[in-house]
N, C-alpha and C positions, 0 to 999 in steps of 0.2 A: 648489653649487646650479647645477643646470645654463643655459646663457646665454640671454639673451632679446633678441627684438629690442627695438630702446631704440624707443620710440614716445612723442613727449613727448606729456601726458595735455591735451588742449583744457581752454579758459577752461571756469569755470559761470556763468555766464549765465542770468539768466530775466526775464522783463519784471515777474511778479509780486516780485520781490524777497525777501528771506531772512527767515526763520520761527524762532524758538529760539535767536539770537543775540543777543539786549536791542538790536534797532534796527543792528548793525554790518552791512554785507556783506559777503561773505566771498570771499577771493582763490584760487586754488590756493597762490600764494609765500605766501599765511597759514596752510597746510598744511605747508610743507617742512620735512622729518624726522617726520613722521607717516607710519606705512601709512596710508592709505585706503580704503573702497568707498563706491564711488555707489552710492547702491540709486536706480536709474529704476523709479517707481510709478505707482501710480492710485489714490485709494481704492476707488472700487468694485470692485476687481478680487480674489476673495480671493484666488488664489495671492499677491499683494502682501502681504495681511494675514499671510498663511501666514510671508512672509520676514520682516515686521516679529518676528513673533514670534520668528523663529530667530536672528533675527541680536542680542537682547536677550541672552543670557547672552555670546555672542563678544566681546558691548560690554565686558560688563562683567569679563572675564576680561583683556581687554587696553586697558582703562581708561585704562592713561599714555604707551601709546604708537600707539593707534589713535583713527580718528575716522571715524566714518559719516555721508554726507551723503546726506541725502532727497535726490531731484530727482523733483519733484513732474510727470509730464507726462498732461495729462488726455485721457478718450477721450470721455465727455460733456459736451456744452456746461458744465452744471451745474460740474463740476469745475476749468474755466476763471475759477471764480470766485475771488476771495482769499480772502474769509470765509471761504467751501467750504474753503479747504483748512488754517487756519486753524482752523478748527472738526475738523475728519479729525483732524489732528497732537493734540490734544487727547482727541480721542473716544478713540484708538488709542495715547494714552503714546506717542507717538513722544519719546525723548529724545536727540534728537541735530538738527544741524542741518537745514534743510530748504530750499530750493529753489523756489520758484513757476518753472515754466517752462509758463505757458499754452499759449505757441506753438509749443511743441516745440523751443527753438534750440539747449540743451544735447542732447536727444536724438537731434536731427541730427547735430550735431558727431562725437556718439560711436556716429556709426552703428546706433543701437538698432533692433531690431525689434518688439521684446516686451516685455507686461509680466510679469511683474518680470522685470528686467535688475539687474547684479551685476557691476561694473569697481573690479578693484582698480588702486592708484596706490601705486606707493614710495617711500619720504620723499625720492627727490630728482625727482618729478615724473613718472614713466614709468610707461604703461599696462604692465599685466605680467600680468591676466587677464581676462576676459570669462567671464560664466557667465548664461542666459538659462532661467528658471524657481525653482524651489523645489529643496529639499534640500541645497543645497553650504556649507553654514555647516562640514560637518565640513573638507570639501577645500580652504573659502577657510582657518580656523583654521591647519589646518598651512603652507597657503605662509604665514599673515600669521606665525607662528612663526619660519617661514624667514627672512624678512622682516627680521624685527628681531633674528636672529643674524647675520646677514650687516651691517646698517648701522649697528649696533650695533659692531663689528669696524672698519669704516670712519672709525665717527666721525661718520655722519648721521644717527643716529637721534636725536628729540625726545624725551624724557620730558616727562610732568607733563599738567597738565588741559588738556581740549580748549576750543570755541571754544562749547559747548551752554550757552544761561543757560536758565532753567527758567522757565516761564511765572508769572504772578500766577493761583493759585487763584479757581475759582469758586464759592462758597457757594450752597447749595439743596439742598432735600429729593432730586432727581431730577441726575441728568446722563447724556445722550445714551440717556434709557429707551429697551427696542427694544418689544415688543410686550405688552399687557395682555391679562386677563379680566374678566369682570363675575363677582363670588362669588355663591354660593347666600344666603347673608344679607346681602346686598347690600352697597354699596361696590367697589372696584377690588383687582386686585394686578399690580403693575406689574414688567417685569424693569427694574431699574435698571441698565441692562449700563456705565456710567463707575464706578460705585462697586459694581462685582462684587457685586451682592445684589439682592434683591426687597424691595418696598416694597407694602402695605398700606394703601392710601388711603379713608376714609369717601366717602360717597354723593356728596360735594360734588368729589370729586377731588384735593382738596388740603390736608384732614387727615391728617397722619400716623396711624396707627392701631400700627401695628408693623414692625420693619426685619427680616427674615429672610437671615440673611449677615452675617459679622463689617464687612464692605466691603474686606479685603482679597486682595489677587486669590490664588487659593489651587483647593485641591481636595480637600475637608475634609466627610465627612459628620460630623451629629452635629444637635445643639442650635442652635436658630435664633439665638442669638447667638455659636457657634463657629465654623457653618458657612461654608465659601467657595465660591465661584462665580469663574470667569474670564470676565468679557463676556456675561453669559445674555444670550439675546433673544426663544425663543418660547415659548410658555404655553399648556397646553392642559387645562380639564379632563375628570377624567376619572368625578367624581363619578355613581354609577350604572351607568358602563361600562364598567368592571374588578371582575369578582368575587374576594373573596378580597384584595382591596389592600389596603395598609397608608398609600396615600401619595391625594390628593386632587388635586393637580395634577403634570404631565409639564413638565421645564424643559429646553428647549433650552438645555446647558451649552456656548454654540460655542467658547470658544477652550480650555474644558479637553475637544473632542471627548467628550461626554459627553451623555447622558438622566439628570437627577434626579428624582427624584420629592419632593413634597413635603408633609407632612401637615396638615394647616391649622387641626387640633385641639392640636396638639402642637407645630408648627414646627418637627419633626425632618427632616432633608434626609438623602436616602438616593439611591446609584446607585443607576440602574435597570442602564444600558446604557454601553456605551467602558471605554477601558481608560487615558485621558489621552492614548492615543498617538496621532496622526495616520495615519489609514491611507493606505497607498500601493498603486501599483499591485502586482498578484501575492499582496497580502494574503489573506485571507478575507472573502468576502464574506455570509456568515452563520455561527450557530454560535450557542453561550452568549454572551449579550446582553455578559456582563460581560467575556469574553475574544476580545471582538471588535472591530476599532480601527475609531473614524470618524473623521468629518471634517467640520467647521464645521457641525456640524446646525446651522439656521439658526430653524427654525419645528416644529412639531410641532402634530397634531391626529390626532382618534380617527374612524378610518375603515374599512370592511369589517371591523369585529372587530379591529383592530390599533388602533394609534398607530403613522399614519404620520410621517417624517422630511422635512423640505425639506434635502437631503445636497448643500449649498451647494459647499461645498469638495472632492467629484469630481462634479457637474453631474448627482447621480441624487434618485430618490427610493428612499428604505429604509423600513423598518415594524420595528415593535417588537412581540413578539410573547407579554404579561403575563404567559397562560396558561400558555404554553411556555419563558417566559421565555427567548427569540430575538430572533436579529435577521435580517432578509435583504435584498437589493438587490430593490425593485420595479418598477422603470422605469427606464430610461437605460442607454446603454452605458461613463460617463464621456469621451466627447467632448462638443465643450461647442459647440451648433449649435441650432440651433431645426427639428426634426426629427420629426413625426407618426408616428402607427401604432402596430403591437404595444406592449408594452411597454418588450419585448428589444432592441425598434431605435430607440427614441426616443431623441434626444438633448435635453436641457437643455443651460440657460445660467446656471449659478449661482440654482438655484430658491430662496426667500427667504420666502415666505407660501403657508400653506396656510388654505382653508377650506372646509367640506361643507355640500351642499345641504341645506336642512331634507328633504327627502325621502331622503338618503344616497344620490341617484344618481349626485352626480358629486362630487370631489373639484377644489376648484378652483385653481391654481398660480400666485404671482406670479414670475413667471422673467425673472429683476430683470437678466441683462446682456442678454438679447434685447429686454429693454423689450415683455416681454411678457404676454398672462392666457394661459394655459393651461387645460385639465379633463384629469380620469382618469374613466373611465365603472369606476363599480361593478363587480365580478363580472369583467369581461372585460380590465379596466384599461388599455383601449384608450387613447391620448394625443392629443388635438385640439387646435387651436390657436384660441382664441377672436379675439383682438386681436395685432398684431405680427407682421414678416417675419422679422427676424434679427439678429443681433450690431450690425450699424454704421446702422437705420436706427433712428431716435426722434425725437420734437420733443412737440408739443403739438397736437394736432388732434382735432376733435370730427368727429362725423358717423358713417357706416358704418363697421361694423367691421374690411373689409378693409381702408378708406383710412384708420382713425384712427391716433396716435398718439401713445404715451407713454416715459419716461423714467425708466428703472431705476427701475420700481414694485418695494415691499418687502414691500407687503401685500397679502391680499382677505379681504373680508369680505362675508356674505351679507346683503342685507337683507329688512324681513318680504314683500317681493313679489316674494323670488325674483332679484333684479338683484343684480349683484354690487357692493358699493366697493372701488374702488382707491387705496388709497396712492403716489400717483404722485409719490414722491422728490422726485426732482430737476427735478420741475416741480412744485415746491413747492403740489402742488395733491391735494385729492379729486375724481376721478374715479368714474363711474355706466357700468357695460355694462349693458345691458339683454337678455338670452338670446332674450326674445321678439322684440323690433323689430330686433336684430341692431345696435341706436345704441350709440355712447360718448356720451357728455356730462358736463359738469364742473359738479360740485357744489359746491366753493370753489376759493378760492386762497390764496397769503400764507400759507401755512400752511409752516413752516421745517422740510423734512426729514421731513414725517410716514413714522415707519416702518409704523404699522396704526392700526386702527378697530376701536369695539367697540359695539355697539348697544346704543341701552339707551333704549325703550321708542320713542319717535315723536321720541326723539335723538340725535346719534353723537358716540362721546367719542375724539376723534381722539390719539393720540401726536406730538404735536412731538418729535424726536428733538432736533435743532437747539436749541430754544427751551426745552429741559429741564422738558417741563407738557404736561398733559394739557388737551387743548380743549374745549370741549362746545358742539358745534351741532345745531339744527335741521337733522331731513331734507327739505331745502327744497323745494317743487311743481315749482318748474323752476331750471333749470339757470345757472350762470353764464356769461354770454358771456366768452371771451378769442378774441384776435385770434389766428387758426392761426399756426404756424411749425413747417417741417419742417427737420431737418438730418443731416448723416450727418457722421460723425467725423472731422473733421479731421486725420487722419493722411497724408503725402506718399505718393501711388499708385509703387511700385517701377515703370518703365519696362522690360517684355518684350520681346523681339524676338516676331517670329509663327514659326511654324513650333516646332519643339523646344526644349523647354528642359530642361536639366539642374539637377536641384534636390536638394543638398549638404548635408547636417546634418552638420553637424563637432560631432564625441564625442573627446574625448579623456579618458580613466578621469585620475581623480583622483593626484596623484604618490603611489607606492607601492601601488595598484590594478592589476588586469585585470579587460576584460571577463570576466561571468561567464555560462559555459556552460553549469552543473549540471543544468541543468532543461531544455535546448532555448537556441536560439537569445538571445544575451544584448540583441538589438536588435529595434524594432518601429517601421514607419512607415506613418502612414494619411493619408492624401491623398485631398481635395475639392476642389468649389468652388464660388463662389455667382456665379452661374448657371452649374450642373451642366454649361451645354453649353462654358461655358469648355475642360475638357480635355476633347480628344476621344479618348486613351488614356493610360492611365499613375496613373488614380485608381484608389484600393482600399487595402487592409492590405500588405504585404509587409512581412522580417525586414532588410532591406537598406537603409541609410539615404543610399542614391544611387537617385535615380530619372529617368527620361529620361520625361518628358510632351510631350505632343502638341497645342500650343493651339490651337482653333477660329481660323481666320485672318477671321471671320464676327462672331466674338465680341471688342472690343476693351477691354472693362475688366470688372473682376469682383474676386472675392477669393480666395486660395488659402487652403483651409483644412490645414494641416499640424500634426500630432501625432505628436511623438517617443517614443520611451524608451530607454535603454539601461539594463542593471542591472552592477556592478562589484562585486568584491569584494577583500579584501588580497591581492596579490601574493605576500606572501613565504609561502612552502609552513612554515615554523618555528611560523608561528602557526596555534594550537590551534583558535580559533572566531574565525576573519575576520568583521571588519566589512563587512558590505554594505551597499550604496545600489540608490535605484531613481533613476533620473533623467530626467522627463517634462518635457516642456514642449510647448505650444499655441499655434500662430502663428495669427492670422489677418492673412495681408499682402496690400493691396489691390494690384492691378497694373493696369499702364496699357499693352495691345501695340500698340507703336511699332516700325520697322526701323530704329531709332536702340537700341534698349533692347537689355539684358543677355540671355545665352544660357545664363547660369549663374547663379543663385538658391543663396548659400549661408546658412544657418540651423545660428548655433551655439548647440548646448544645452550643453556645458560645454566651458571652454578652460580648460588647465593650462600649464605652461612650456612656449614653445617650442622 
């Protein structure tokens, strides 16, 4: 195994205290002789969700001699909470230990930039990789293989059970539901996304009526008591506006990347659209519905003749296309920014709720990490920004729609006067825009996580995602006073020098990889930043992951927005059909230009031995 620098691995530390452990804290020397990775998260973030899921079979493949440690580090106030994240680990099956680090002191420590970040540790304490994004589950596998042949041989490797104790069960009809419908014969249907299935509620919300989904997480058409689901969340029907259907409702299947359809006479569950697989960059981005990969559909509704996608997991919107039975990208370039205009140049920020005007002229977007409402104008699918600047700004504010603001909203919904509600998350609040007055204004509060809303006559039956129950309020004459607060993300500003800066994405291909060439240049970097006049050259695309920028000596804080990829493939020329990777990752890193600060900004997307 080739040698490494010894870099002994920092304390974990968090002021929140430890999660999945029956009350113990946990040491690193209560680690020694285990591999380890830190996973550094966020809930809200779905690349985060993307690694939880990956790193689920690596667990359990090296079960006696591995151990994965959340470190929980938040980017919204919201997720600075305990509950919050206490409730995430839960929502999410997170089964392994977990980390509350509010204030970021472990992320500090280990130098993090991003989220998800990916630090392995050797059973005798020494950092030995760094990997910042999604996809490395195969590349971290083989070192942790390495890993435990090599200390193994020494004499330092731990077998047997880790340090994860398993939470106490919650009982209820519901857990962590994402988004509902109102049926044509009235009653609810609810995705139950904790117990992988849909639910069937009578008029009152809280009779069971029927469970569609076996409840175990799977990906299974068939018979409403065979059928599986992984995490659904959005719902949309389609009753009347799909000729020729077989299925009555469209289910955002997000963690098995998939479109179901569902028949509501019969309870039979059938793919529409996905293929289970996660698409990545250089995929296909249209084609045969079923032979096409997505990614974390989030929401779904029926718009310009389609069923459109909220395509959470690469920051676009996509449409489904029954007749033709297709699928294609319709907005977003997959960078993840809060960015107006054509369609081809707009960027999203993990779009999360969709709903259409009674008139079908706009399609309206809850673009849940810009903390943002969104529209698509019919026919031309032009992108405007209703409420919200950008990635790091949110809080709670009523008033005009340029100055209001909210926080990782999940939902909208239209109501009958044409205003929008808001599912404003993680300000535990419903939220009112109004299109005509151009006002926000808050409709309740206290409400736990609402993921959406659904109307239902002169009342709104809100989703508690949190509080596992549907709500049912009055649409109230005026609004709730809460006291404004505004905040932007506590994450530490990187200190710039002015003048040039040179800015370094370290790639190192996976051990037994090269980059791969087959198709053109096997690298790609695209460089921003907010406020644009930050750099005054050196922003744009290029294949070259060194770039020399130019900062405004005018401009003294701002954010760099950087987006990598490299693509690798097997090295050894003996093998038939090499295994390829794509490997992306998304920075936004705030900087602060000082003549004290750094002249070289490096950003690693994967680290292998040095």
């Amino acid at each position: 195994m080739a040698s490494r620098a010894r870099v002994r691995a920092p304390e974990l530390v968090g002021k929140g205290g430890w999660i999945n452990t029956g009350g113990k804290d946990l040491t690193l020397a209560d680690l020694r002789g285990k591999c380890v990775i830190v996973d550094f998260w966020t809930f809200c973030c779905i690349n985060c969700l993307h690694v939880l899921d990956e790193l689920r079979e690596l667990e359990e493949a090296h079960r006696d001699t591995l151990v994965i440690v959340g470190v929980h580090s938040p980017k919204f106030v919201h997720e600075a909470e305990h509950q919050a994240v206490v409730d995430a680990v839960a929502r999410y099956e997170v089964e392994h230990p977990v980390l509350d680090d509010p204030e970021l002191a472990t992320w500090k420590q280990y130098a993090v930039r991003a989220w998800p970040t990916l630090v392995v540790i050797d059973p005798e304490g020494y950092v030995v990789a760094q990997h910042a994004g999604e996809g490395h589950a195969h590349a971290i596998g083989a070192l942790v293989a390495e890993l435990e042949a090599e200390h193994e041989a020494k004499g330092t490797l731990r077998r047997g059970d880790g340090p994860y104790v398993a939470p106490e069960p919650v009982a209820g009809a519901l857990k962590f539901p994402g988004k509902a419908v109102r049926l044509p014969g009235g009653g609810f249907l609810v995705a139950d996304s904790g117990h992988h299935s849909l639910v069937e509620f009578a008029e009152d919300g809280e009779t069971v009526v029927r469970r569609i989904g076996s409840g175990e997480r799977g990906f299974v058409d068939g018979k409403a008591e065979d059928a599986r689901f992984s995490e659904p969340q959005g719902l949309a029907l389609v009753e009347g506006g799909v000729e020729g259907r077989s299925y009555d409702v469209v289910v955002a299947d997000t963690v098995n990347h998939a479109l179901r359809g569902v028949n509501l006479t019969t309870g039979e569950v059938s793919t529409l659209a996905g293929t289970g697989r996660q698409w990545w960059q250089n995929s296909a981005t249209s084609g045969p519905a079923r032979e096409v990969d997505l990614s974390s559909p989030w929401d779904v509704a029926l718009f310009d003749s389609r069923v459109w996608i909220a395509m959470a997991g690469t920051h676009q919107l996509w449409s489904y296309d029954p007749a033709a039975d297709t699928v294609q990208v319709e907005a977003g370039t997959t960078n993840e920014g809060l960015v107006d205009g054509p369609a081809a140049e707009a960027w999203f920020a993990q779009p999360s709720g969709l709903a259409v005007a009674a008139d079908g002229s706009r399609l309206w977007v809850a673009d849940s990490e810009t903390s943002a409402v969104r529209w698509v104008d019919a026919g031309t699918h032009e992108v405007h920004t209703a409420v919200g600047t950008g990635l790091f700004d949110f809080g709670h504010r009523d008033g005009a729609a340029d100055q209001a603001l909210l926080q990782h909203p999940l939902g909208v919904t239209v109501l009958p006067d044409g205003s929008v509600a808001v599912a404003d998350t993680y300000n535990h609040a419903l939220r009112r825009f109004d299109p005509e007055s151009g006002q926000v204004s808050t409709l309740a509060t206290d409400l736990r996580e609402p993921s959406g809303t659904v109307v239902d006559g002169d009342e709104i039956v809100v989703i508690e995602s949190a509080r596992h129950r549907l709500t049912r309020l009055r649409l109230p004459e005026e609004a709730v006073r809460v006291e404004a607060a505004a905040h932007r993300t506590q994450r530490p500003a990187t200190e710039v020098a002015p003048g040039t800066l040179t800015l370094d994405v370290v790639f190192t291909p996976p051990t037994g990889q090269k980059l791969d060439e087959t198709y053109g240049p096997a690298t790609r970097l695209l460089v921003s930043s907010t406020p644009p006049e930050l750099i005054s050259t050196g922003a744009g695309a290029d294949t070259g992951l060194r770039r020399e920028l130019t900062l405004d000596p005018e401009v003294t804080k701002g954010v760099l927005h950087v987006s990598a990829m490299a693509a690798s493939c097997d090295a050894d020329p003996a093998i038939e059909f090499p295994t390829c990777h794509v490997h992306q990752q998304d920075w936004g890193v705030p900087v602060k230009v000082t003549e004290a600060g750094t002249a070289r900004l490096a950003l690693v997307l994967a680290g292998m031995d040095d």
